[in-house]
C-alpha positions in Angstrom: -86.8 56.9 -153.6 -88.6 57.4 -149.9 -89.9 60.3 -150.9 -91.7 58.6 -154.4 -92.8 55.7 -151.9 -94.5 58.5 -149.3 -96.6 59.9 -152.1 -97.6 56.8 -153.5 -98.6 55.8 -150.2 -100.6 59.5 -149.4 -101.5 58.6 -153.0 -103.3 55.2 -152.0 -105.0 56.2 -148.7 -106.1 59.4 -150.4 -107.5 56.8 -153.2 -109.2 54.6 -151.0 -110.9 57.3 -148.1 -112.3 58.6 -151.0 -114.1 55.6 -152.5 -115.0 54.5 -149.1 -117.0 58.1 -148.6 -118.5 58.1 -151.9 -120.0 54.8 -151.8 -121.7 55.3 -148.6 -125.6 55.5 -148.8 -125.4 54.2 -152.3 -126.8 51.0 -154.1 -124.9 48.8 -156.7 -124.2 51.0 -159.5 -122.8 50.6 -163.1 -122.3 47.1 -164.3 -121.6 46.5 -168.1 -124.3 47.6 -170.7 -125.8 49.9 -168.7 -126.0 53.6 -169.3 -123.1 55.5 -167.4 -124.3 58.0 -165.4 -123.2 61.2 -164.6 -121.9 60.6 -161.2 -120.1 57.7 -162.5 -118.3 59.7 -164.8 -117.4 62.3 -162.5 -115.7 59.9 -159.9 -113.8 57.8 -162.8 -112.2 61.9 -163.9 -111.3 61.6 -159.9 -110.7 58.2 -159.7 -107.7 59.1 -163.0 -107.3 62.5 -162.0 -108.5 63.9 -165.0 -110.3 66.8 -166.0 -113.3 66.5 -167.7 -112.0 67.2 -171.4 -109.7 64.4 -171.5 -109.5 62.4 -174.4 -109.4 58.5 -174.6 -105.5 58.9 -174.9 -105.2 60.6 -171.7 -107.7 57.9 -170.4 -105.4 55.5 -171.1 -102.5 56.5 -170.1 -103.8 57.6 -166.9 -104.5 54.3 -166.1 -101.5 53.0 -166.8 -99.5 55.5 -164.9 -101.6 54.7 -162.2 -101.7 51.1 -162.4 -98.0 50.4 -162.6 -98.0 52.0 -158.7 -101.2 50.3 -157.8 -101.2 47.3 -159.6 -101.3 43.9 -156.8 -97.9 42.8 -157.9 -96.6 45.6 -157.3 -97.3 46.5 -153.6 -101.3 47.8 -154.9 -104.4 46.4 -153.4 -106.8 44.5 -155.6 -109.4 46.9 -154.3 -107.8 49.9 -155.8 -107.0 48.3 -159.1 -110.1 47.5 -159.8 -111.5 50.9 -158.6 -109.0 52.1 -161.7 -110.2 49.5 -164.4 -113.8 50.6 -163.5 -112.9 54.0 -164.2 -111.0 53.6 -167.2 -114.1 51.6 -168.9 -116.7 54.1 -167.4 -114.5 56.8 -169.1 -114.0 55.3 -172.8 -117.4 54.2 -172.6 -118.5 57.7 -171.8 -116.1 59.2 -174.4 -117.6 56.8 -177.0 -121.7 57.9 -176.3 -120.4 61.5 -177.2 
């Protein structure tokens, strides 16, 4: 059990030091109808920790492995559960252009 907690922890601040680096120098991004870019793409496969083949399934149940240790209610920040749901729907959006 302490040691499940540790890595969700080194999980989380591995998480959040890397969306803190990658959005420095950058303007506001994404946003619903536009075009998903290929940068976006490649930090949502991070974001999940996906490789780049995965299909919608694995999309999906990235996010929910992922959300059920992140989610707010259960000990998550709302920073980093949105940082998920932006991934998943940059990812299923970009699976559905193909």
């Amino acid at each position: 059990m302490r040691f499940q907690l540790l890595v969700i922890i080194a999980l989380a601040i591995a998480i959040m030091w890397y969306l803190r680096t990658s959005r420095r120098g950058r303007g506001n991004q994404g946003g619903a109808g536009r075009d998903v870019g290929e940068n976006a793409v490649r930090k949502a496969y991070q974001v999940l920790g996906l490789d780049e083949g995965a299909t919608e399934a694995d999309v999906i149940a990235a996010h929910r492995r992922l959300m059920t240790k992140m989610h707010p209610d259960h000990g998550g920040s709302d920073y980093l559960a949105s940082e998920i749901n932006q991934a998943k729907e940059t990812l299923i959006r970009h699976l559905k252009r193909r």
